[in-house]
C-alpha angles and dihedrals in degrees: 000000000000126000122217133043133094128314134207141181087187085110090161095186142330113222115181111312093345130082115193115207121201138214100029127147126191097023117130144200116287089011112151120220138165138253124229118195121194099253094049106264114141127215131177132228150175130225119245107178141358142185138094087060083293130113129184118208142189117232109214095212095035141250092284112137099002126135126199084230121075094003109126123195117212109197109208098195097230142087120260109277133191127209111246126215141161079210084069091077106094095031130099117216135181124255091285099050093266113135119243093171092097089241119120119277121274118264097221126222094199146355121226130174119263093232091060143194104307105222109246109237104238093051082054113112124213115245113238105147115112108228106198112224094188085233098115085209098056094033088042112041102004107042125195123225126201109253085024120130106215106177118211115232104199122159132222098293099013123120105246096131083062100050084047093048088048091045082048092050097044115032115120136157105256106251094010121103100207120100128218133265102227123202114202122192115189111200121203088330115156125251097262084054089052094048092045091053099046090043100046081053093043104046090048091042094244085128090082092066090029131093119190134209113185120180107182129218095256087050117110115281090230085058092064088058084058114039095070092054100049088050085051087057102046084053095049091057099052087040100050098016106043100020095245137156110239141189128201121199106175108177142203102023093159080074093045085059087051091053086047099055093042091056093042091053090048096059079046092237117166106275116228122198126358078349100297121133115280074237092064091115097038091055104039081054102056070061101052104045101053087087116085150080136278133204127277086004125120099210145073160172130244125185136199110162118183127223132183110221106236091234096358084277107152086193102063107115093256097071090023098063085034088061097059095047090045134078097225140318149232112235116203120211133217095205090052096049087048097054087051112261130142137223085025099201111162098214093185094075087026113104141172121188107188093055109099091062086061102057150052133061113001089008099062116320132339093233088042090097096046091044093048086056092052101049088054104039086048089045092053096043087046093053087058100050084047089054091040087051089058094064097040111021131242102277079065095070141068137264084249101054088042086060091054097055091057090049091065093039093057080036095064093035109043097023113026096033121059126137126283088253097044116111112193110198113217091257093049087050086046089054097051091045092060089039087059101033092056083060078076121069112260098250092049088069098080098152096065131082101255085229076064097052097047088047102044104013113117109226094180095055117100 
């Protein structure tokens, strides 16, 4: 803890996870300061709001066990700051950067404020460079950049943690040999989530280029609001600092909205809607756009956050803000994840927008746009003949469609589904999708360069 700042017994009330002290001059918003009990123990807290002699503040560990008499707050005159190290990848720490793995603590090189450096605009670099995932759905149809942000949408039993733990495993620049450091922040997860995700990096030796950050579902609500940013930090620094690659998995953000709506009732702010702070957008961003690249600079950051849709409703403020800050996102389905396939992305309603600036001729492969466009344009026209054969049966429709049909259902079981081990290079997902696509008849294939077809096109398939 610091020494030094001013102190004050004026504690005036606790009401639920915040303390207001009374009677303060000189604090400032986002100061930190410490909690003093009667009986010694030390908390640490944050603070929220100031002004009229009176600050509220957040206490990190909760309210639990506090009095108005004999509590003492120690302001520090400073922001909340983390210890940096390169020596952090291959460690395991709690919610506020603190280890839990048993190991020493980390000697750190530097201590940067959790809010960060936010990256000027015009030293911002586009991101152009393809990262192979090894999921031929995500690496096929919904590529991801580096210094792209690519959300996640999952819903309550479907298996997003492992898609993010084989994402984790497998990522890796095209052509480059380096792996990535990953950062995974795990937000109000439950102890078997934290357990999955320490064992799957540990069996496959990940662990060693991975820091985690687990705050766990009986960990204080203020916490949540915390753990993302320290993880940020510690990526900013390997990225910008020691020119590294890095990932970013943050789940679950659908809790760290939750977080964000109890502490805003508590203060007693106008909710806005469903309840959440009218700042919903403006905070999930100081998140989000902390990934990125910056000129003359080797690193970068790279997100995917994960959040689970309340209801499967794509539309609840949590994804649909999401949406807007974001450059895309993978979409999950239910009706995927009960006919067996895994990983069960609905690309359909799966974008990435940055994704036509990562692939292609010197990037992947030079048919890799035109076949993207295919697989999408045959799937949607198979989903309606599915839906069509439903009203009027089978023997109702054409070879063609027929065709068709087969085509989606080799779609969702050669090129959507593969094992959770199983790490499909581009070219590997490239082959599939023309396996699958000369199931279909040659002028049916609009979306692809002719010189493609006569390469690629597989005249012996049925």
């Amino acid at each position: 803890m610091a020494s030094g700042g001013l102190e004050y017994y004026s504690v005036k009330e606790i009401k639920g996870p915040l303390l207001v002290v009374e009677g303060v001059k000189n604090v400032s918003y986002d100061e930190l300061l410490e909690i003093e009990t009667s009986t010694g123990e030390k908390r640490l807290g944050k603070v929220l709001e100031v002004g009229y002699g009176l600050a509220i503040v957040q206490v990190f560990e909760g309210t639990t066990g506090l009095a108005v008499k004999g509590t003492k707050a120690k302001f520090l005159g400073r922001t909340m700051e983390t210890p940096v190290s390169e020596d952090m990848l291959g460690r395991i720490f709690d919610g506020l950067g603190r280890p839990i793995d048993g190991l020493p603590p980390i000697i750190p090189r530097d201590r940067l404020d959790v809010n960060g450096s936010p990256i000027n605009p015009e030293r911002r670099d586009y991101p152009t460079n393809f990262i192979q995932t090894g999921i031929s759905a995500i690496d096929g149809m919904n590529t991801l950049i580096r210094g792209q942000k690519l959300p996640i949408f999952s819903g309550a039993g479907l298996p997003h943690n492992m898609i993010a733990a084989q994402i984790a495993r497998q990522a890796t620049v095209l052509g480059q040999e380096e792996e990535f450091a990953v950062i995974f922040a795990a937000i109000g997860v439950q102890n078997d989530e934290a357990s999955f995700f320490k064992k799957s990096l540990e069996e496959t030796g990940a662990i060693k280029r991975s820091a985690l950050f687990l705050n766990l579902a009986d960990d204080p609500a203020f916490e949540r609001i915390i753990t993302p940013r320290i993880a940020l930090t510690l990526a900013e620094y390997l990225a910008f600092e020691k020119d590294m690659h890095v990932l970013v998995i943050i789940t679950d953000m659908t809790n760290y909205g939750e977080a964000l709506r109890e502490i805003s009732a508590a203060r007693e702010e106008v909710p806005g809607r469903k309840g959440y702070p009218g700042y919903l957008y403006t905070d999930l961003a100081t998140i989000y756009e902390r990934a990125g690249r910056i000129k003359e600079k080797k690193g970068s950051i790279t997100q995917m956050p994960i959040l689970t849709m309340p209801n499967d409703d794509i539309s609840h403020p949590i994804p649909d803000l999401t949406a807007y800050i974001t450059e895309g996102q993978i979409v999950l389905g239910r009706e995927l994840h009960r006919i067996g396939i895994y990983p069960p992305i609905n690309v359909l309603m799966s974008l990435s927008r940055l994704m036509r600036d990562g692939i292609g001729e010197g990037k992947t492969r030079a048919d890799h746009p035109d076949v993207s466009s295919q697989l999408y344009a045959s799937y949607a026209r198979a989903q309606e003949l599915r839906s069509l054969a439903l009203i009027v049966g089978e023997s109702s429709l054409t070879p063609v469609d027929l065709k068709y049909l087969r085509y989606a259902e080799a779609f969702e079981k050669k090129f959507l589904a593969q094992g959770y081990y199983e790490n499909r290079d581009i070219f590997k997902t490239l082959d599939i999708a023309w396996e699958i696509l000369s199931m279909l008849p040659e002028q049916e294939l609009t979306r692809v360069k002719e010189k493609y077809i006569k390469q690629y096109y597989k005249k012996t398939a049925e």
